[in-house]
C-alpha positions as CSV (number, residue, x, y, z in Angstrom):
1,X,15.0,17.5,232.4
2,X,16.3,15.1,234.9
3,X,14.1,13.7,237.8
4,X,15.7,15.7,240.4
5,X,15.3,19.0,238.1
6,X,11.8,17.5,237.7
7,X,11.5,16.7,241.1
8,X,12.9,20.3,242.5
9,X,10.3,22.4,240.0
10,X,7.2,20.2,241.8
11,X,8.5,21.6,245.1
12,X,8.7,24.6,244.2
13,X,5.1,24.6,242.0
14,X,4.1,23.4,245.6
15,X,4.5,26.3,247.2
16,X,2.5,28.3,244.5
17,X,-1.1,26.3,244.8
18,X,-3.4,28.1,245.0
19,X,-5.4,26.5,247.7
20,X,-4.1,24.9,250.6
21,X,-4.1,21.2,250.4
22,X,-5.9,19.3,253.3
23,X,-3.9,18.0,256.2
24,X,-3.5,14.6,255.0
25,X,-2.3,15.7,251.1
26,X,0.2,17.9,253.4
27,X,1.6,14.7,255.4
28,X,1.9,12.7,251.8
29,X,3.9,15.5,250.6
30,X,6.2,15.8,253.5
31,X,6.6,12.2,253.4
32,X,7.3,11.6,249.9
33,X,10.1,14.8,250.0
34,X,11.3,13.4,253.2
35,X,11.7,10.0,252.1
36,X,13.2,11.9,248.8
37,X,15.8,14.0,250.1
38,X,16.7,12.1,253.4
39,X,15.6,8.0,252.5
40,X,14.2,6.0,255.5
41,X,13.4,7.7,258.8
42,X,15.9,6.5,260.9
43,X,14.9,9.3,263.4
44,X,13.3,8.2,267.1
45,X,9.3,9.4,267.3
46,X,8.7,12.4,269.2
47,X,8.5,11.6,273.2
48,X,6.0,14.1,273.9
49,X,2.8,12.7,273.5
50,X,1.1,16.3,272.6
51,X,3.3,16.5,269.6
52,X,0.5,15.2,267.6
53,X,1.9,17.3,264.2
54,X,5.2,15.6,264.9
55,X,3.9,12.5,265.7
56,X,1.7,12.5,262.3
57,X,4.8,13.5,260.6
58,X,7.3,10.6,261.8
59,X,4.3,8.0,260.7
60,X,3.6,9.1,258.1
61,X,7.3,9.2,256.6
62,X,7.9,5.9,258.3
63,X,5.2,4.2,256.7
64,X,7.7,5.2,253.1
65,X,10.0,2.7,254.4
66,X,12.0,0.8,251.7
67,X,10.2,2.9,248.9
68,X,13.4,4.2,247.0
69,X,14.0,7.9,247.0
70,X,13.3,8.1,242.8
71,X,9.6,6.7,243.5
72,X,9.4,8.9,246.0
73,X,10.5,11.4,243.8
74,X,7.9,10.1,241.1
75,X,5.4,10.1,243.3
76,X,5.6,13.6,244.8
77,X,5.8,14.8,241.0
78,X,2.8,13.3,240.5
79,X,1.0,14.4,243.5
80,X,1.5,18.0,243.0
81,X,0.8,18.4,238.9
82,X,-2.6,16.9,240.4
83,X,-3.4,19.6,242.8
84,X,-2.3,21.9,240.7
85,X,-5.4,21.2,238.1
């Protein structure tokens, strides 16, 4: 299997835990597929300042900057076959 087959399968096996990971496990996996699929966050932070979920979001995905899309890749693989034991 390639990485991006492997990669793919994680996301899927993501969806299928069978327990909800905690907010911050949640923020490292959007990150990592972010920073994955789209590279650096070039995007602008959210202006409203009650966004907090989208404010957490754009942080934590821009704190991936520079990390190349295969370690993120890696990484997210790794991250869910852990929360899946």
């Amino acid at each position: 299997m390639t990485l991006k087959e492997t990669f793919e399968q994680a996301v899927a096996n993501s969806k299928l835990l069978s327990s909800k990971p905690d907010n911050d496990t949640l923020l490292r996996l959007y990150s990592l597929y972010k920073q994955s699929t789209t590279g650096d966050n070039l995007e602008d932070a959210p202006t409203n300042p009650f966004d907090f979920v989208g404010r957490a979001k754009h942080d934590a995905w821009s704190k991936l900057t520079g990390l190349s899309p295969d370690e993120a890749m890696k990484q997210y693989i790794d991250l869910v076959e852990g929360l899946r034991k």
